[in-house]
N, C-alpha and C positions, 0 to 999 in steps of 0.2 A: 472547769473543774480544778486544776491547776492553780490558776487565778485564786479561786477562792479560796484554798488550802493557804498561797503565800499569804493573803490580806490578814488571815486566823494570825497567822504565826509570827506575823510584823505585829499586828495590835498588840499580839501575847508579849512583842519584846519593847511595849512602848512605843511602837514608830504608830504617828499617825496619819490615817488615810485621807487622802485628796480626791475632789473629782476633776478639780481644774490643774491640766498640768502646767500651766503658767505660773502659779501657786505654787508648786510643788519645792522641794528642794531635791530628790528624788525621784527620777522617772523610770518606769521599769516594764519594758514589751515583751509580753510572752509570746513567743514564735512559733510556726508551724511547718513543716518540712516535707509533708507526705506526697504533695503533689506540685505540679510546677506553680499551677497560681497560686496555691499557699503559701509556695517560696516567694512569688513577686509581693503578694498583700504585706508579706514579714517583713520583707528587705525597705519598702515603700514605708512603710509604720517607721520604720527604724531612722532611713535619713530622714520622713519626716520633721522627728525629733531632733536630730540633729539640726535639721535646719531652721524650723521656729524655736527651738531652746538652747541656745548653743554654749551658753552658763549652766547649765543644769547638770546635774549626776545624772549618767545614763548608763542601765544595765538591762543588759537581755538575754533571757534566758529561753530553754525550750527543745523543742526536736531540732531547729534549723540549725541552733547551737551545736549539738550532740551530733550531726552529720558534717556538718561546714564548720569546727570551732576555726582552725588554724587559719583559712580563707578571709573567714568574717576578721579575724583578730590582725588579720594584714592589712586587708581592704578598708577598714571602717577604725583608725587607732581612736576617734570621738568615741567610742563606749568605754565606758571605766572597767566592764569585769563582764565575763563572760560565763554563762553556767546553762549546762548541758540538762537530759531529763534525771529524775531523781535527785535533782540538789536545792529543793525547795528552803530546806535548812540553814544550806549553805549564802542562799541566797537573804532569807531575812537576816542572817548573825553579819552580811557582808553589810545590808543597811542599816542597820543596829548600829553597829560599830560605828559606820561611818557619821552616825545621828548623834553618837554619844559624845564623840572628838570636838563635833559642830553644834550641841545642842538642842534640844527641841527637833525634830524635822517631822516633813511631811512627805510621804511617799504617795505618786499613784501610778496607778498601771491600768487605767481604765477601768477598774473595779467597780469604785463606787463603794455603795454599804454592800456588805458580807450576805444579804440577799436583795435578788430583784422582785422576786415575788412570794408567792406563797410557798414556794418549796426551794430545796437540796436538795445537792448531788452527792452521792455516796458511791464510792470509786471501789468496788470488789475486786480488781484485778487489775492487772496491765501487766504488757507484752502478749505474745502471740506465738502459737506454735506450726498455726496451719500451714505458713510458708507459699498463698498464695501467688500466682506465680507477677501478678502486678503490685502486688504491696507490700512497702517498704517498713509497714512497721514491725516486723521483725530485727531489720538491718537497726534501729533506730533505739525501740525499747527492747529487744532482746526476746526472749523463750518467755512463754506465759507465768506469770507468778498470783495466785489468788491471796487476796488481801487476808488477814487472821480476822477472825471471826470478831474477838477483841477488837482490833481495831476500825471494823463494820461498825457495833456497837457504839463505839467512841464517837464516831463522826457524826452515826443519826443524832446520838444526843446533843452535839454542838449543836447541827442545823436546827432541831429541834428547839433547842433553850433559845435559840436564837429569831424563833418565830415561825419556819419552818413549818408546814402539816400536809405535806409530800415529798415523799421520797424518793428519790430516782436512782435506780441503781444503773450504773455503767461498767463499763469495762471492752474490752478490747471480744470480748466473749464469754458474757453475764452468763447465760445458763451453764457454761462450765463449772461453775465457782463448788467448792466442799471443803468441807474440813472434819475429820472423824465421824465419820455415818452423816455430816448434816449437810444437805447438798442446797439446792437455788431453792427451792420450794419451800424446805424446814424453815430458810433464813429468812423468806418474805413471809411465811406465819408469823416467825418470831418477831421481826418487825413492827408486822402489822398490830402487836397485843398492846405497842403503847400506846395509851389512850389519848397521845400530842396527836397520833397520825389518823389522818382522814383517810389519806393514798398511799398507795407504795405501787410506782411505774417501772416495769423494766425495759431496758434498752439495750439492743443490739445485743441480740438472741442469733445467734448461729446456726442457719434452722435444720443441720442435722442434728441438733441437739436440743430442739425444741418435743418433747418426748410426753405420752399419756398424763405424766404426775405431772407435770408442770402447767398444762394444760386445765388440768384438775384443780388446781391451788386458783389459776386466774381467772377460771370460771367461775368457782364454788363460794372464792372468799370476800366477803362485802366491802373490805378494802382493800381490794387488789384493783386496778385500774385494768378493764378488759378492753386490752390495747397488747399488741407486738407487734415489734420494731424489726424484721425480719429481713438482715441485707440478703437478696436475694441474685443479685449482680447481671444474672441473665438469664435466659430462657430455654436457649441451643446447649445441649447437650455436648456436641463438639467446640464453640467456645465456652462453654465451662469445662471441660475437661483442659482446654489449654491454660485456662486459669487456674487448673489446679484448684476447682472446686466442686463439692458435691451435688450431685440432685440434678433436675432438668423439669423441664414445665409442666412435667407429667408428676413427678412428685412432689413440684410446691404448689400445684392445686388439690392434691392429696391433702398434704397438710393445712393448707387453707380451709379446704371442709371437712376437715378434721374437727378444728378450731369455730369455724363457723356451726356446727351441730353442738356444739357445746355452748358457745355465745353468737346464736343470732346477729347481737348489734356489735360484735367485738370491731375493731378500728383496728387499720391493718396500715402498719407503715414500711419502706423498702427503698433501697438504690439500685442503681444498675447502669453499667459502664457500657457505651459503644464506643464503636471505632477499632474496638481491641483486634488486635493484630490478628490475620486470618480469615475475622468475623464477614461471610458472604451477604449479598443481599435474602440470601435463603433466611438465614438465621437472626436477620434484623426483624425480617414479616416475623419470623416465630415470638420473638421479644414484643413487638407490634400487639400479634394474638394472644398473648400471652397477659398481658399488662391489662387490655380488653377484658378475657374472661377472668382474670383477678381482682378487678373492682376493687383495686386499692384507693383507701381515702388519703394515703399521704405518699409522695414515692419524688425521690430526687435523681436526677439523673445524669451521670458528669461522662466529657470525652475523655478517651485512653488516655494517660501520660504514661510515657517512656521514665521511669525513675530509675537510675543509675543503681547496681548490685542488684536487679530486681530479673530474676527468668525472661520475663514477656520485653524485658528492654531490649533483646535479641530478636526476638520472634520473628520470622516472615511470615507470611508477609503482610507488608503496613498497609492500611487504609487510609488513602491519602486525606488529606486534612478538610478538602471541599467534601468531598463523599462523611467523613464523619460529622462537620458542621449541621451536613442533609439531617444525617438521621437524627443529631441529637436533638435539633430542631421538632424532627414528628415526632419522637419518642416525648418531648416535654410538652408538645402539643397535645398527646395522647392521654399523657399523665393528669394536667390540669383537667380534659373535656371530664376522665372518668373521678378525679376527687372533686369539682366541683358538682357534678351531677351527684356524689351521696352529701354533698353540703347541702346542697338546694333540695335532697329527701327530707332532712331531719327538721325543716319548717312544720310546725304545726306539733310539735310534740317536746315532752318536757322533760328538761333536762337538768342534772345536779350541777352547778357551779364552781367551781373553787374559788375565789377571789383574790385576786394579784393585786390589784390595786387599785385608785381612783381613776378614774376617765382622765385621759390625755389631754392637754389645755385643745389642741386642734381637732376633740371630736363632737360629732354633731352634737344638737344642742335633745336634750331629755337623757342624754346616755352618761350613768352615775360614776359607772365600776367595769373595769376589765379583767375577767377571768377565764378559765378553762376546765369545758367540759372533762370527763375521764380519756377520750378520747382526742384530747390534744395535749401533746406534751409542749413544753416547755421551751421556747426557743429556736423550736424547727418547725411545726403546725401552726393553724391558723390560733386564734381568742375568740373568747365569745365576749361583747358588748352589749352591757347590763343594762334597762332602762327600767326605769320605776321612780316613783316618791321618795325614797329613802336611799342613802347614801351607806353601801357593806363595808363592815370593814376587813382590812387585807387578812386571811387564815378562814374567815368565813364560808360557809357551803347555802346556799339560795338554791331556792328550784325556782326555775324560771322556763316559761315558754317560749321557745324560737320563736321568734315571728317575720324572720328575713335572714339572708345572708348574699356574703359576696366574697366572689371567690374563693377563700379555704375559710372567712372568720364567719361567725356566725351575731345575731343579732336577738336578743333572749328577753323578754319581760317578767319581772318578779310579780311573783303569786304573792 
């Protein structure tokens, strides 16, 4: 999201994009800080560069930034400038400048073009208020701020004029978002009137705040994508409560069939952390049963991390790390049996398209175009893989019938 807000605002200042950083004059890694592997994938990207570029301008920006600047700035003096979250600005005026001194340059940051597929992301919010008791991104982005309504508007039309014809809105906690009477529902109407958009997808709904109107709006509206992204973390009422979160397995199957008596086929996506400090093997079976009777088609599911300023980094007591490895193990064993078995329902029945783009040089042979059903977002679910006579092009909507699948992608013939 990030990524593609700086690639806007370098083009806007003249710098141009690269996909090869060998090419590049410019190299710039956005980092991630939330969890420990995120920190090693960052740190890992970073001397990368340093060490296949080691002429090149290197700047990195991000949450790793904004928690470690002064660490990173001792440890690593190969990066030229360092920029924390919210200085997207800051950061294209620093390559700008630097482009303008030198001429011509090319910047990449693994971007590529300003879309990969048929849709944008539209960032309604950032920061957080909940203060869950494992996550850091409070300490990181600060207390919730919802985007101005203005500048929702602004973005669709970039991604839009840009080829764009879904929407994906994000935020740290989408269904919070308002501004003067107009809350998440009014805004994905509003949205949805322009006649660029096919879909308008929401993500990472907070599901005590997933409420009768909003339900209404994704049910009711022909482009709304009937799909919710619902982190619902765990199932045990006593570790959710030591997470400092709402609900328990009794009220997100509530809300599940809530959602399902309203849409039947809605696509249900979720995470959920074990290991978390405390967590019994009582509470793992209920997560276990839990996951079972919620017949989620997409759900990720990551072990505890201890993240420093965070409540649960104290916690006792620890689940040691073979017992977490155990469960996270059956928990992802559990996840895939129950998404792949609603993968392998939806053979034999037809489905609307979106179109992302041509078939991949390495896919089997008859398969045209790679897109996604309503039911798979973008970048974290399965594709479906188009086969037919005719070659769509990328913005496109095809109805095609499944006629296979494997594992979360599915496999679709045009009518």
């Amino acid at each position: 999201m990030d990524s593609r807000a700086l690639a806007r605002a370098l083009c806007a200042r003249g710098v141009r994009m690269g996909e090869d950083p060998a090419s590049a004059d410019v190299v710039i890694v956005n980092t991630c800080g939330f969890i420990r592997e995120a920190k090693e994938e960052s740190l890992e990207a970073i001397f990368d560069v340093v060490g296949r570029y080691p002429d090149h301008r290197l700047v990195v920006m991000g949450c790793l930034v904004q928690r470690y600047r002064s660490e990173l700035e001792r440890d690593i003096p190969e990066v030229e400038a360092w920029f924390g979250v919210g200085e997207l600005d800051a950061v294209a005026e620093h390559v700008a400048a630097g482009a303008a001194v030198a001429g011509s340059q090319t910047a990449t940051g693994g971007m590529g073009s300003l879309l990969r597929g048929a849709w944008g992301y539209i960032k309604v919010s950032d920061g957080c208020d909940h203060r869950c008791s494992f996550c850091a991104i409070p300490l990181i982005k600060g207390p919730y701020r919802g985007e101005p309504l203005a500048s929702i508007l602004d973005q669709a039309d970039q991604v839009l004029a840009e080829g764009a014809r879904e929407l994906v809105l994000v935020g740290q906690d989408t269904a919070l978002w308002h501004e003067d009477g107009c809350s998440l529902p009014e805004l994905v109407e509003r949205l949805a009137e322009d006649p660029r958009v096919a879909r308008v997808r929401l993500m990472y709904l907070q599901p005590e705040h997933v409420d009768e109107r909003l339900l209404e709006v994704v049910a009711g509206h022909p482009r709304v994508c009937r799909y919710l992204d619902m982190p619902f973390q765990h199932a045990s009422r006593a570790v959710l409560r030591r997470m400092r979160r709402w609900g328990d397995a009794h009220d997100y199957l509530d809300l599940i069939g809530k959602a399902r008596a309203r849409m039947p086929d809605v696509s249900l996506r979720s995470t959920f952390i074990v290991g978390f400090p405390g967590e019994t093997e009582d509470d793992f079976q209920q997560l276990l049963d839990f996951v079972t009777e919620a017949d989620l088609d997409h759900a990720g599911a990551f072990a505890f991390s201890a993240e420093e300023g965070t409540a649960a980094a104290v916690l006792e007591p620890r689940v040691s790390p073979r017992v977490t490895r155990k469960r996270l193990a059956r928990l992802t064993s559990a996840l895939l049996d129950v998404g792949e078995l609603r993968t392998v329902g939806r053979i034999g029945s037809n489905v609307e398209v979106l179109v992302d783009g041509p078939a991949p040089p390495d896919a089997p042979e008859g398969i045209v175009a790679v897109g996604r059903t309503e039911g798979q977002a973008p970048e974290v679910d399965g594709v479906t893989y188009l086969l037919g006579p005719r070659m769509p092009v990328r913005g496109e909507v095809v109805v095609a019938e499944v006629v296979d699948a494997a594992g979360f992608d599915l496999f679709a013939e045009m009518s």
